[in-house]
Backbone as CSV, one residue per row, in Angstrom:
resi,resn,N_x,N_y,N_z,CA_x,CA_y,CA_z,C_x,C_y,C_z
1,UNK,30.771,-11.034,19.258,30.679,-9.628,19.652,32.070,-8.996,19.566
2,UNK,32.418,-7.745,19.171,33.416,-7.434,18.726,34.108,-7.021,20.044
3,UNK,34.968,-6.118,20.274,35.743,-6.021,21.343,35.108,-4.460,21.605
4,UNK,34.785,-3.512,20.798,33.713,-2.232,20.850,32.420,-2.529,21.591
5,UNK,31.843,-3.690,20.962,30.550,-3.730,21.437,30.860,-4.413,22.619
6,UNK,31.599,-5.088,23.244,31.370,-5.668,24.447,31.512,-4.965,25.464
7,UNK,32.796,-3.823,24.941,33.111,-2.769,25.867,32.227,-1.550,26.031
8,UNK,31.158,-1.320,24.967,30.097,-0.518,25.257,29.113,-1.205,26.076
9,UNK,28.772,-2.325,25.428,27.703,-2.951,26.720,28.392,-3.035,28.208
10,UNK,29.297,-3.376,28.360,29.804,-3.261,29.878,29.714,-1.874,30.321
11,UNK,30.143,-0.575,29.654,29.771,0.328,30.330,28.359,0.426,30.480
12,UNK,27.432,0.188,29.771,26.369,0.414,29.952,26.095,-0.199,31.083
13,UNK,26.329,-1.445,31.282,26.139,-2.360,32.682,26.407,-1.505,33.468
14,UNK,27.179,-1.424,33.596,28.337,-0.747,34.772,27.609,0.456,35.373
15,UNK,27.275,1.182,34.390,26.484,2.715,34.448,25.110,2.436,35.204
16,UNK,24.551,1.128,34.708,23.176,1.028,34.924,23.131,0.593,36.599
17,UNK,24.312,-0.321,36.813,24.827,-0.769,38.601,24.851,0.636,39.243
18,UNK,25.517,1.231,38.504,26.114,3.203,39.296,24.594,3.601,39.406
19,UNK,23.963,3.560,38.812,22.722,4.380,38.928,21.520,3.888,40.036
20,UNK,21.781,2.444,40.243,20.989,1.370,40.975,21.532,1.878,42.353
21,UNK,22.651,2.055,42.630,23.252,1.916,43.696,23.155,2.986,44.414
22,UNK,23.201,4.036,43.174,23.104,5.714,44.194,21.683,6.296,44.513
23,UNK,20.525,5.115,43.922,19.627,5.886,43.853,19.133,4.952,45.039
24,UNK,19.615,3.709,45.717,19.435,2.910,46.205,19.858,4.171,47.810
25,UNK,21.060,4.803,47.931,21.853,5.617,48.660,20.663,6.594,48.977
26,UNK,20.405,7.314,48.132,19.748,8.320,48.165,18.316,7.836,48.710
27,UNK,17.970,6.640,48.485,16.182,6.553,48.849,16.607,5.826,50.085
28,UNK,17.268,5.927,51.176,17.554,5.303,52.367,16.861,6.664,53.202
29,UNK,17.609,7.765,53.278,17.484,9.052,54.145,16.001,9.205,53.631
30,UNK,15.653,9.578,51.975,14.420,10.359,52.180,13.183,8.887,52.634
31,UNK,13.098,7.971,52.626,12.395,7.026,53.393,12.384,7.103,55.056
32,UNK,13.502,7.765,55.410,13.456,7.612,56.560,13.046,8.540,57.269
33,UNK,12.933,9.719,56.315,12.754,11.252,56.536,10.944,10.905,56.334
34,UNK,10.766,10.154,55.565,8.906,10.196,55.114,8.577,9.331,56.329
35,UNK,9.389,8.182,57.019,8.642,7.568,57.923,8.722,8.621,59.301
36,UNK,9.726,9.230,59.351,9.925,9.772,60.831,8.691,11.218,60.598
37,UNK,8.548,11.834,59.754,7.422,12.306,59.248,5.793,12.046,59.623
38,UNK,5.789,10.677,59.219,4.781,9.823,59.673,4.475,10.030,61.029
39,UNK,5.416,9.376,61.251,5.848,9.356,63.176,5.234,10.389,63.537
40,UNK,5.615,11.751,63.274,6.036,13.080,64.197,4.022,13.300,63.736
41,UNK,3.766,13.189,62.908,2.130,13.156,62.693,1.441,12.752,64.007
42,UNK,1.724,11.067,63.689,1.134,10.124,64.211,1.081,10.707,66.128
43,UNK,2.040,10.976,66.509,2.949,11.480,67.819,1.951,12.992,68.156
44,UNK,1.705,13.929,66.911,0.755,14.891,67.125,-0.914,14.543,67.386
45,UNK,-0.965,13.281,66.570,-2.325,12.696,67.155,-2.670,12.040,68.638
46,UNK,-1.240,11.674,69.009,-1.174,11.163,70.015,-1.668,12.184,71.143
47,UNK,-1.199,13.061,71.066,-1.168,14.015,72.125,-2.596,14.978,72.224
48,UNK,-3.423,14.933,70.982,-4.606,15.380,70.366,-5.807,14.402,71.270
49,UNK,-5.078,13.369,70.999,-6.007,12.454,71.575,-6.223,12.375,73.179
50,UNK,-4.577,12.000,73.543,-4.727,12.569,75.294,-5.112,14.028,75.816
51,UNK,-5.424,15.156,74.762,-6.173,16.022,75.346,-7.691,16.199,75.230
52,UNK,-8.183,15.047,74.189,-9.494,14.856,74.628,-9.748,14.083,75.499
53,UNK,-8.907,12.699,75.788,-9.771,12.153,76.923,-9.687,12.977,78.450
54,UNK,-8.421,13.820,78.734,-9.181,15.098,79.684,-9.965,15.234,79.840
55,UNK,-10.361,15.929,78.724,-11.368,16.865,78.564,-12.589,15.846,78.574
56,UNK,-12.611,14.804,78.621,-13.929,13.514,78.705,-13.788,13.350,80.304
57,UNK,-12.423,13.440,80.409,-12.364,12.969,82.350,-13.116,14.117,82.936
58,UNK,-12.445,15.537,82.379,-13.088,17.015,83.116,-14.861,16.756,83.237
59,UNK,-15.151,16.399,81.695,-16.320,16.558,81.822,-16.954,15.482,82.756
60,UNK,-16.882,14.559,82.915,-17.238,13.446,83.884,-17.547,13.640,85.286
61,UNK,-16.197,14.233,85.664,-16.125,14.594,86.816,-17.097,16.108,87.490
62,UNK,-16.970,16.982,86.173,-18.179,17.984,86.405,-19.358,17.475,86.628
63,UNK,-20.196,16.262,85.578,-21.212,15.719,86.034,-21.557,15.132,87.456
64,UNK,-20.530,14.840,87.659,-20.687,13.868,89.104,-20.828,15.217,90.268
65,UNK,-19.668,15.561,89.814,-19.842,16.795,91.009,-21.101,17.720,90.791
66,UNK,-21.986,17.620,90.043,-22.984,18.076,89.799,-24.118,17.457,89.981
67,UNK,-23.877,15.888,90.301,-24.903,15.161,90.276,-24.870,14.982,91.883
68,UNK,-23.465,15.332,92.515,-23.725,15.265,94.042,-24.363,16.718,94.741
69,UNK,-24.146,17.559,93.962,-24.524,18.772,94.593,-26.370,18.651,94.009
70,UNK,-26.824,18.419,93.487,-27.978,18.410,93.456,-28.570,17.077,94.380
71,UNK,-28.280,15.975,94.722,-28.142,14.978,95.741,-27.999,15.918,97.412
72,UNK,-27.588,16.687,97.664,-27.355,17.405,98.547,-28.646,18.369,98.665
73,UNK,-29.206,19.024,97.797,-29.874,19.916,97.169,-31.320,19.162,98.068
74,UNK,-31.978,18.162,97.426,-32.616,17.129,97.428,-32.533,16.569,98.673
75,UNK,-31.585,16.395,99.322,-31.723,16.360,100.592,-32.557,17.501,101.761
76,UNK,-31.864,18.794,101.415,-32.338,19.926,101.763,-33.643,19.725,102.169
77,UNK,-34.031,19.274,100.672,-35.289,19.931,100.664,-36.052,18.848,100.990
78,UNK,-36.015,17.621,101.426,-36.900,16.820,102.013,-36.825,16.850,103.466
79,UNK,-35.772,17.361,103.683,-36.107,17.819,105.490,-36.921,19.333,105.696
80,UNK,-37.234,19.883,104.416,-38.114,20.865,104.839,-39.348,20.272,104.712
81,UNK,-39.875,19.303,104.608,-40.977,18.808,104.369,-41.554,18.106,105.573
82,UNK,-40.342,18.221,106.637,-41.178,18.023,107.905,-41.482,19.432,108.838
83,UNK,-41.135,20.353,107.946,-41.362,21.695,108.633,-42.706,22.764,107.957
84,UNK,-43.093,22.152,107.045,-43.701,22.670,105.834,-45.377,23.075,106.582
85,UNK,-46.103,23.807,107.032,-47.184,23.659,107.539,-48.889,23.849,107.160
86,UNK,-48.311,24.220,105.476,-49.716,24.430,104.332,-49.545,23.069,103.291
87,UNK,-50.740,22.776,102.629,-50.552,21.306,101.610,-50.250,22.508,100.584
88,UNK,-50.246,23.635,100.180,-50.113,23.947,99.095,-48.477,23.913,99.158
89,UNK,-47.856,24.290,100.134,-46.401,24.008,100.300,-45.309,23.191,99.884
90,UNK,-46.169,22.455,100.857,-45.712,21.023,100.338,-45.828,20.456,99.170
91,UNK,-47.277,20.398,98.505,-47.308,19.947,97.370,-46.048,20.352,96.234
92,UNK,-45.786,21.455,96.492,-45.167,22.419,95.451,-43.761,21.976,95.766
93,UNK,-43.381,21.863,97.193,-41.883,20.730,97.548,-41.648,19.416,96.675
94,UNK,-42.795,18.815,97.020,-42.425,17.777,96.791,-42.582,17.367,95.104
95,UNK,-43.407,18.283,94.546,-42.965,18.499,92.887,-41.461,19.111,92.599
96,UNK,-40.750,19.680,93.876,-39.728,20.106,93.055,-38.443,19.046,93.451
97,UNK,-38.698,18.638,94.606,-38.298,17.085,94.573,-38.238,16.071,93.674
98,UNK,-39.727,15.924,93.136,-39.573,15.067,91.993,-38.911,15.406,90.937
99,UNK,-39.152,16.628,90.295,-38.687,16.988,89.353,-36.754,17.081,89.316
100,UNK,-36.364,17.613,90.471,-34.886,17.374,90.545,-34.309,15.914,90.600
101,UNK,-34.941,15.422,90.960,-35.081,13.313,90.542,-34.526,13.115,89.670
102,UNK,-35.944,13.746,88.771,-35.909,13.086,87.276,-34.767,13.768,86.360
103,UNK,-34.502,15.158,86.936,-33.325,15.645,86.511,-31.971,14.957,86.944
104,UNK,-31.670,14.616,87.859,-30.632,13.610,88.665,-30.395,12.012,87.429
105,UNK,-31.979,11.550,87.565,-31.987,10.443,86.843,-31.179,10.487,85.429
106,UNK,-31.400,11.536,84.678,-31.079,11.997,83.534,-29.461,12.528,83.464
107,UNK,-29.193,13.141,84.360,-27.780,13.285,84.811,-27.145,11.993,84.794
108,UNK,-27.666,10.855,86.000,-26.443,9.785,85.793,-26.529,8.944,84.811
109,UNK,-27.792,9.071,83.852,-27.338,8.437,82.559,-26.320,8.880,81.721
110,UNK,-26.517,10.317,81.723,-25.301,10.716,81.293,-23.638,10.281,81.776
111,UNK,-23.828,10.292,83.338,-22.349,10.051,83.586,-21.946,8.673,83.340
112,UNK,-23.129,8.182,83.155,-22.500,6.548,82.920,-21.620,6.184,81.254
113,UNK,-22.735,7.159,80.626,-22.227,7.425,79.170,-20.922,8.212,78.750
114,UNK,-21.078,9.012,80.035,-19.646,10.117,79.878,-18.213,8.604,80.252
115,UNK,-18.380,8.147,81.367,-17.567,6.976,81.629,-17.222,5.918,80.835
116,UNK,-18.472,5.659,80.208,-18.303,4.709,79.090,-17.351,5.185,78.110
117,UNK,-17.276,6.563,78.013,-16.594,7.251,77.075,-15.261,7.053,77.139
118,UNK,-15.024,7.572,78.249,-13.869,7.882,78.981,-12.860,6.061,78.871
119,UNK,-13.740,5.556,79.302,-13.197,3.869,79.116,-12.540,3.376,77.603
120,UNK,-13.709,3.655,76.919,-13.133,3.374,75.206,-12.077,4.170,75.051
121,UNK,-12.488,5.624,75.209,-10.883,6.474,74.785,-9.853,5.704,75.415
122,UNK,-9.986,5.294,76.477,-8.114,5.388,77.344,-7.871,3.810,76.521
123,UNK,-8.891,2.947,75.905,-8.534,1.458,75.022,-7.819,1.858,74.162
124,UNK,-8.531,2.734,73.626,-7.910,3.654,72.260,-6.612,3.699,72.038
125,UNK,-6.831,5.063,73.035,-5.260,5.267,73.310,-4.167,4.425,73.839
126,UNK,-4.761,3.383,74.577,-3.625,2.134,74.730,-3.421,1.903,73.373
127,UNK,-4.008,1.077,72.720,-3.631,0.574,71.365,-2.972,1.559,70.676
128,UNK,-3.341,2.823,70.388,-2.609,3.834,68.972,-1.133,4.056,69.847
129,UNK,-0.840,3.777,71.489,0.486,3.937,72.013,1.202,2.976,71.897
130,UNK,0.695,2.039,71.713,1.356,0.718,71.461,1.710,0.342,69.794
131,UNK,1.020,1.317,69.180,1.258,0.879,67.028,2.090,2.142,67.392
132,UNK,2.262,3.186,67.836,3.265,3.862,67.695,4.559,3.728,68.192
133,UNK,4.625,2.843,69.371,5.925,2.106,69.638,6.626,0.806,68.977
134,UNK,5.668,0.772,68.441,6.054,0.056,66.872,6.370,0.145,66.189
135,UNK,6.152,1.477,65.490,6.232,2.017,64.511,7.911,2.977,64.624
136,UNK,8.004,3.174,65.759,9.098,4.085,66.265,10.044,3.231,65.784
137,UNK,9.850,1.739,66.522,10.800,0.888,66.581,11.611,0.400,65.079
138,UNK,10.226,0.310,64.304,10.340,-0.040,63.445,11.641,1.016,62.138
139,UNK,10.742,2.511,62.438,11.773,3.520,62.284,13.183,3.768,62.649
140,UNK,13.791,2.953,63.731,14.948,2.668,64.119,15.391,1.390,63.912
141,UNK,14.981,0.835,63.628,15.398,-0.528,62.740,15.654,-0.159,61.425
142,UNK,14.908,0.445,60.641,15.238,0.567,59.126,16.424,1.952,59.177
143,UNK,16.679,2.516,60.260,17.407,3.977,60.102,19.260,3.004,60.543
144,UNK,18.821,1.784,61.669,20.384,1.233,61.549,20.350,0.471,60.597
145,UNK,19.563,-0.484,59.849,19.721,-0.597,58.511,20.623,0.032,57.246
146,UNK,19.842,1.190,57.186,20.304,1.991,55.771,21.662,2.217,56.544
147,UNK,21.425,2.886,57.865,23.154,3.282,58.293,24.207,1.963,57.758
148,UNK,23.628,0.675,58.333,24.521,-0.577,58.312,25.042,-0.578,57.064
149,UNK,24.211,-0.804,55.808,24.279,-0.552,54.369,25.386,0.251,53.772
150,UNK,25.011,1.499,54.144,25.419,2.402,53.251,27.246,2.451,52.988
151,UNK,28.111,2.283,53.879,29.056,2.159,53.749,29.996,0.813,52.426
152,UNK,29.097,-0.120,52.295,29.098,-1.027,51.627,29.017,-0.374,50.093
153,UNK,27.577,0.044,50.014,26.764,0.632,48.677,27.812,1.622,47.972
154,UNK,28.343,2.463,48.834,29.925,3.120,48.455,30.803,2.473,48.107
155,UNK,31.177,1.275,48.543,32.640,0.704,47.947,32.064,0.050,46.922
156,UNK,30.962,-0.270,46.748,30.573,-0.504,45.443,30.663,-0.074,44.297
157,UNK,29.941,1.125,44.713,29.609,2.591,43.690,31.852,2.973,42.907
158,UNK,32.593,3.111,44.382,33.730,3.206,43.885,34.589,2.525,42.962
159,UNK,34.100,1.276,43.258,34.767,0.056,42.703,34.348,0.233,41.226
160,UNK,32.675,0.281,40.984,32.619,0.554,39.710,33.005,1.722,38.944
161,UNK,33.085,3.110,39.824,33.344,4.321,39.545,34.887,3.635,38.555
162,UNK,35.568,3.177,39.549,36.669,2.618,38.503,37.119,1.769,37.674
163,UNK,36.084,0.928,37.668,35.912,0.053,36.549,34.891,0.320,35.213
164,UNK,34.609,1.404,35.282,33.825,1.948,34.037,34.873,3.393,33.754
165,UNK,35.920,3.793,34.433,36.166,4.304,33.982,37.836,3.905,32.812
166,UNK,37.696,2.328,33.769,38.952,1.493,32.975,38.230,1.150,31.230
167,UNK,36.976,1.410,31.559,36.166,0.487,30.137,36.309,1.510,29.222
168,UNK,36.197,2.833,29.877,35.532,3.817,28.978,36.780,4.258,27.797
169,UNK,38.112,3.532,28.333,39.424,3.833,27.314,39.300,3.491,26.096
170,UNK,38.439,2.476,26.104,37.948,2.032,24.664,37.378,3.647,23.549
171,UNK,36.816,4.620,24.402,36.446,5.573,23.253,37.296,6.028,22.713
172,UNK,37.185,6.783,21.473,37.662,7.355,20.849,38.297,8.813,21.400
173,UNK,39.088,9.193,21.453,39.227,11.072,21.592,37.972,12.038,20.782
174,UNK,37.986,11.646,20.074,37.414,12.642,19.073,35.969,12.474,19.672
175,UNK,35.287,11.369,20.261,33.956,11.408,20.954,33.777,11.188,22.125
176,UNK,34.588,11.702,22.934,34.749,11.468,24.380,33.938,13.102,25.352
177,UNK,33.931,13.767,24.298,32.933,15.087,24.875,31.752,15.262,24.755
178,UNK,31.441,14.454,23.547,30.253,14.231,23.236,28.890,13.097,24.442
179,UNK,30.599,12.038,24.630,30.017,11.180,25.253,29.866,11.697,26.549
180,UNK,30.373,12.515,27.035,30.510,13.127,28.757,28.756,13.768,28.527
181,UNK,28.736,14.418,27.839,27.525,15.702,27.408,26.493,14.261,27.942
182,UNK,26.543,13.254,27.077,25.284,12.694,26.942,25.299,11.971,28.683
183,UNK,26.124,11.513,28.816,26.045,11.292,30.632,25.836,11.986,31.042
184,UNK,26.142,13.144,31.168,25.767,14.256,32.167,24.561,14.377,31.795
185,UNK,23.574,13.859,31.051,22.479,14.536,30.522,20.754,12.892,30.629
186,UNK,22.195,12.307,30.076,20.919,11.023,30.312,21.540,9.798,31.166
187,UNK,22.590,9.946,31.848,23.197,8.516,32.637,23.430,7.825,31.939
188,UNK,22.874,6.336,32.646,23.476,4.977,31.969,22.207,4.919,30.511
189,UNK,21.550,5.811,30.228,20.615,5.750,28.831,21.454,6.866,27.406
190,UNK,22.696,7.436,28.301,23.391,7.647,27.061,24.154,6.413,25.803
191,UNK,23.620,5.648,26.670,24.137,4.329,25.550,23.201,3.837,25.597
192,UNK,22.795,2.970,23.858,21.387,2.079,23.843,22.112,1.085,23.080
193,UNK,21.313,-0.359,23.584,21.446,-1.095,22.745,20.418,-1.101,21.519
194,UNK,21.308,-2.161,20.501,20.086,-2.075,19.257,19.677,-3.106,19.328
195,UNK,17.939,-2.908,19.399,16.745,-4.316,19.193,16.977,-4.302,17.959
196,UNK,16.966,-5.778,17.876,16.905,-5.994,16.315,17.202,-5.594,14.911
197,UNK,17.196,-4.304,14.033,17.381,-3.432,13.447,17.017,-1.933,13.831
198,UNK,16.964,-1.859,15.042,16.282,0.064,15.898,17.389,0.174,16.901
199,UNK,17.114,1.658,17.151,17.532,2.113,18.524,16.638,1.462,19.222
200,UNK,17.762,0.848,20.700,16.703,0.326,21.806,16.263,1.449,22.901
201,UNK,17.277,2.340,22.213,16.125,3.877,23.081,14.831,4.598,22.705
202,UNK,15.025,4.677,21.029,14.635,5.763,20.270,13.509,4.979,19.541
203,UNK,13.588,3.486,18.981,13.150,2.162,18.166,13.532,3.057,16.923
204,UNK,13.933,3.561,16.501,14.013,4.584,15.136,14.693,3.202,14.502
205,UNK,14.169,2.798,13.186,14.981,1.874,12.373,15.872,2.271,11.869
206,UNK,17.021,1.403,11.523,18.517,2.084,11.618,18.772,1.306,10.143
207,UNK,19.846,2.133,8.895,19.889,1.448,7.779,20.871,0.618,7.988
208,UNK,20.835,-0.184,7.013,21.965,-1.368,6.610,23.289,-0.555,6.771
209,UNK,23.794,0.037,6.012,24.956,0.820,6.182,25.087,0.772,7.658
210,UNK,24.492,1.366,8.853,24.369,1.598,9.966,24.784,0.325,10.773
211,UNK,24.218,-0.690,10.452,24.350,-1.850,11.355,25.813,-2.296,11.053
212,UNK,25.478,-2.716,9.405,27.351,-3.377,8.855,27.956,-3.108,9.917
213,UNK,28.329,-0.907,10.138,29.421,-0.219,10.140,29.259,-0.899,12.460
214,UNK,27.933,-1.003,13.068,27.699,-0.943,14.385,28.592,-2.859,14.331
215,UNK,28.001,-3.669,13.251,28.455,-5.065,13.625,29.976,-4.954,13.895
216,UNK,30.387,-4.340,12.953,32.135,-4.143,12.654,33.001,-3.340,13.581
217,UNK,31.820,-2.673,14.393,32.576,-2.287,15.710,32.842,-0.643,15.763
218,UNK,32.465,-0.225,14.359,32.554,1.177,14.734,31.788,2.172,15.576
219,UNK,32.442,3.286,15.835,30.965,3.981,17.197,30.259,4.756,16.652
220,UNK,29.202,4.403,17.088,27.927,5.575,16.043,27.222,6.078,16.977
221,UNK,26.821,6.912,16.801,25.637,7.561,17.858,24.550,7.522,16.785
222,UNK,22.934,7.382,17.696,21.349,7.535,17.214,21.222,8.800,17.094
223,UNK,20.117,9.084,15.612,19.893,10.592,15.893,19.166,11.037,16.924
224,UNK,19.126,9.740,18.168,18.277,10.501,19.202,19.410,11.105,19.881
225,UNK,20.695,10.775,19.612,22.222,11.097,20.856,22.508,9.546,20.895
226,UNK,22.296,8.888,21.552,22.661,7.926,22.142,23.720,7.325,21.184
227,UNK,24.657,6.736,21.766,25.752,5.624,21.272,25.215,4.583,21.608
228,UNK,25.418,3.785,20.312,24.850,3.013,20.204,25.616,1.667,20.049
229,UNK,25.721,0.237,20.285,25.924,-1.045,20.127,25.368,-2.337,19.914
230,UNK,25.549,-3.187,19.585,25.022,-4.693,19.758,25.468,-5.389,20.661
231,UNK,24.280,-6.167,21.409,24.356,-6.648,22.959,25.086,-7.670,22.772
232,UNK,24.527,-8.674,21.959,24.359,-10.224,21.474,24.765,-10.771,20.817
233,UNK,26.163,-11.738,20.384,26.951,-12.122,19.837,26.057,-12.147,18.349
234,UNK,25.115,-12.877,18.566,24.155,-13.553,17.603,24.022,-12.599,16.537
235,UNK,23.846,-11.533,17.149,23.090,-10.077,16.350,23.609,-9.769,14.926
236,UNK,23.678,-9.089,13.751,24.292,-9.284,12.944,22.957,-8.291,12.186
237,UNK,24.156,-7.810,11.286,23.281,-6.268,10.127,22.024,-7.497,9.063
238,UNK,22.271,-8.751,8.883,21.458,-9.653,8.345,20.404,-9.763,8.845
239,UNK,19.959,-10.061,10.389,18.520,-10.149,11.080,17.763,-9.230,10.304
């Protein structure tokens, strides 16, 4: 491999680490921004949820208090039944006796069902309070994480910042604007290697002339843009 091509493939390395690293930087916050997101959801359900089981307790408690005031009711009215002094009276009492019974009866099935209710919700809500203190936790574990990280991922990023920019002396003047354009434009894919006889960006087959002049170390760019090199000692305008 010539001393061109090794020094283009290293930038390319180099470029391709820079790009790993910042995008590595960058997907720390918005991950943490999508989980705490999550959270702040999850946290709105939470509170959705403790205002229905209220509203299951309210209703419960209306039944009952409804099921005692008619219990009271029912009382009433079986002590008028020792005062009552016609059978048509009575009869007509003690149908409305029964009938408030069977209404009663029907009531505490309900409250038993309303309770039953009330029981599952508050399980519920134990459990979804308990995956959300999990989940919190978990959110503050990965947030001192990326924090722990990130200072590192920088001296990285710097280190190479200056070691690709020690490589990049190898260009030429005369294509050093060209080459900025294509970074600024495609990153570490402004340089391709060549598969075999193609661009390894573009696969466009590349002529003999082309390779000779790429084996021998000169810099060429693809008509896709890209500058182009050979990775692989082996490689050669003959393959």
């Amino acid at each position: 491999m010539t001393p061109t091509n090794a020094g283009l493939k290293e930038i390319h390395d180099v470029r391709e680490q820079l790009e790993r690293l910042t995008k590595e930087i960058e997907m720390g916050p918005r991950q943490i921004a999508a989980r705490q997101k999550s959270g702040d959801a999850r946290k709105a359900e939470l509170e959705t949820r403790r205002t229905k089981l209220k509203q299951m307790k309210v209703a419960a408690e209306q039944k009952s208090l409804q099921l005692k005031s008619s219990e009271g009711k029912i009382h009433e009215l079986e002590g008028k039944l020792n005062v009552i002094t016609t059978n048509r009276e009575y009869d007509a009492l003690r149908n409305q006796i029964a009938a408030d019974k069977m209404a009663n009866s029907v009531l505490e099935d309900e409250i038993i069902e309303a309770l039953d209710g009330v029981d599952a919700m508050q399980a519920d809500l134990k459990r979804f309070e308990q995956e959300l203190a999990v989940a919190e936790a978990e959110v503050a574990a990965y947030s001192a994480e990326v924090r722990q990280r990130e200072p590192g991922l920088r001296q990285q990023i710097e280190e190479l910042q200056s070691r690709v920019g020690d490589v990049e002396l190898i260009l030429p003047p005369e294509i050093v604007p060209t080459y900025r354009r294509l970074v600024n434009a495609y990153g570490a894919r402004a340089l391709a290697k060549v598969t075999g006889k193609s661009c390894g960006e573009c696969f466009v087959g590349l002529t003999s002339q082309t390779l000779v002049e790429l084996k021998d170390g000169k810099f060429k760019f693809c008509t896709c843009g890209r500058l182009m090199y050979f990775a692989e000692p082996s490689q050669s305008a003959e393959q």
